[in-house]
N, C-alpha and C positions, 0 to 999 in steps of 0.2 A: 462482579469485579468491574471495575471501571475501564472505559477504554483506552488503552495507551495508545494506539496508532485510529485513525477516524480519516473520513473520506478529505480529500483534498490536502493531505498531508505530502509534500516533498520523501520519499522514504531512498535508500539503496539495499540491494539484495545481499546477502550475507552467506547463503548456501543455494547451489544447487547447479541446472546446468548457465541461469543467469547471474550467477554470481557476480559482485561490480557493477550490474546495470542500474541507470537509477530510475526513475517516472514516478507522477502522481496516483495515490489510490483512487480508485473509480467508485469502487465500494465494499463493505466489511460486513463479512457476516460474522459478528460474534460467538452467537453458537454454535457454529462451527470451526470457528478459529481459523478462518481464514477472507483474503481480502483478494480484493481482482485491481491489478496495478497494469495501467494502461502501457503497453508495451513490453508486457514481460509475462512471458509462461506463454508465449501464442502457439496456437494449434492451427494444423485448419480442418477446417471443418468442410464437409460437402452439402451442398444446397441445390435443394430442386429447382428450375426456375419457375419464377408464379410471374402473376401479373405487375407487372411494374418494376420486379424486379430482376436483375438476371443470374441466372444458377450458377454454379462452378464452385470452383476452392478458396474457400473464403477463409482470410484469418481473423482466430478469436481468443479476446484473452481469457486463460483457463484464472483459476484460482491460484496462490500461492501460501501458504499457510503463513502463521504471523508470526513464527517464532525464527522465521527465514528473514524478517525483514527489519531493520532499524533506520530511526528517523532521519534527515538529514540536518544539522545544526547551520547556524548562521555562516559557518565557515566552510559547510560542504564537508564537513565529517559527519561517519554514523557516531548517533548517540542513543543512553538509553534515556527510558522519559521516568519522571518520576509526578509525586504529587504534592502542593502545599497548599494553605489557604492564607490567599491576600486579603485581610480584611474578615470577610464573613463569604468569600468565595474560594472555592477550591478551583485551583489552576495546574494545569500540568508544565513544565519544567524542561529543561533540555539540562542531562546530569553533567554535560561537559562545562559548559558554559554560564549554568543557571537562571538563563533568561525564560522569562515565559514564554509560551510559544500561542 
């Protein structure tokens, strides 16, 4: 199946304890169905210190799965995406607005 939501896409959260936040995708792992959105889902994590870098509680964005997240359209609404082909190329859609994205 094709991908509805891809790295560098605008998205806002829909469920969970981020619900309402919005940020860019960092990155999508499809077979897993899930994507790491810069500023949302953080943990922190603990870190040994090494050389050059220094240890302590560092935060990191966990994963969010994809069915939590919808696109952001031209007007700052979520939307869902869909697919058509302009020409001899398939483009995906924004279903609010129907602009391509």
């Amino acid at each position: 199946m094709a991908a509805k939501l891809r790295k560098g896409d605008k998205i806002v959260v829909l469920a969970g304890k981020d619900k309402g936040k919005q940020g860019e995708i960092a990155s999508v792992n499809p077979a897993k169905g899930k994507a790491i959105v810069e500023g949302v889902n953080v943990a922190l994590r603990h870190a040994k210190a090494t050389q050059g870098e220094q240890g302590g509680r560092q935060p990191v964005a966990m994963p969010i799965d994809l069915s939590n997240l919808a696109l952001l359209d031209k007007n700052g609404k979520a939307t869902r995406v869909g697919f058509k082909f302009e020409g001899d190329k398939k483009v995906r859609f924004a279903k609010t607005t129907g602009d391509v994205i």
